[in-house]
Steps between C-alpha positions, in 0.01 A plus 500: 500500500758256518524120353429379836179704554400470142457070508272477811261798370479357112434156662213639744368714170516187310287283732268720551415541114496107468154393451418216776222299373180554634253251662260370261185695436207236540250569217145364348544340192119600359630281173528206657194559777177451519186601729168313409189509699170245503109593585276305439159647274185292571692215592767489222874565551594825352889570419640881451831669576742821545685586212715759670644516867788570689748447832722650696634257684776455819497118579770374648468127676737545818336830635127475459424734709647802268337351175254705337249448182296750304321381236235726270283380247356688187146408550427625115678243418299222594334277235236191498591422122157669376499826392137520629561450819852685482298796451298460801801474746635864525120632639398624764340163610789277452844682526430816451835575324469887490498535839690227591790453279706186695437245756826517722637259782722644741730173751496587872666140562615224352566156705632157390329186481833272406565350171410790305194575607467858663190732595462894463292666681341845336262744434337394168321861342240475217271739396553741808429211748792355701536157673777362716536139330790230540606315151674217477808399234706333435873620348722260276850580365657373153831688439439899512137492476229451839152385428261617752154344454188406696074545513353805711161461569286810500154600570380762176197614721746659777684715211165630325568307184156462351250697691159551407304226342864315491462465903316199427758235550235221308653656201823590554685305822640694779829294518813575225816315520776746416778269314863602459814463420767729518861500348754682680884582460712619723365286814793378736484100580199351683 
């Protein structure tokens, strides 16, 4: 091969090793989230929360229409803060963690409100009953790092937590606010 056939072929072969960087993988940061829940027992405000979760998440501001969430949640995980009542969680009644390892919420759509406010629509799965709901957040940026929060409120009746005697929503309430707030990297601007 001569000189003049050698430079363009060593300069392709060259380029094509080059590493050209990547888009930015967007990521939970479970360190620096949170996902609390409230019932309320015989009147009283009760607090627990998820220790362990995860996302995989495609968000990307400009084209809604492709952006995608899954989120799962290790329902062993949960905790009211008394071991007590810790203990009662995973059964059959209440979680029923055996059988149903995660709660999981799959986006079908997400739409903007303005200002960083946005919905996303879902199917919300707990304890091997599925709902369609719509949760609203809000996202915030501060240099690399996007803050997703908001409130989702639930219904623990129409997912079978607490059956039996636990039914009776005069001792524990029907309604649960689902609190969170999520720290993501990797999110393009809003």
């Amino acid at each position: 091969m001569n000189v003049r056939h050698f430079m363009p072929a060593l300069l392709v072969a060259t380029l094509g090793t080059v590493a050209l960087p990547a888009a930015a993988q967007q990521k939970l940061l479970p360190a620096q989230s949170s996902i609390s829940f409230e019932i309320r027992q015989m009147g009283v405000p009760v607090q627990g929360h998820f220790k362990k979760f995860d996302a995989q998440i495609n968000f990307d501001a400009a084209k809604l229409a492709a952006s995608k969430v899954h989120f799962t949640v290790d329902i062993a995980s949960t905790t009211l803060g008394a071991p007590e009542m810790d203990a009662e969680l995973p059964k059959p009644t209440w979680f029923n963690t055996a059988k149903f390892p995660q709660a999981q919420f799959t986006s079908s759509a997400f739409k903007s409100l303005g200002g960083g406010k946005y919905e996303v629509s879902g199917k919300l799965a707990i304890k091997g009953q599925s709902q369609d709901v719509t949760v609203p957040l809000t996202m915030t940026q501060a240099g690399a790092a996007t803050t997703v929060s908001g409130v989702l409120p639930i219904k623990r009746l129409a997912f079978r937590i607490g059956e039996g005697d636990w039914a009776d929503t005069s001792m524990v309430a029907d309604d649960v606010q689902v609190r969170f707030k999520l720290a993501l990297s990797g999110v393009g601007k809003l």
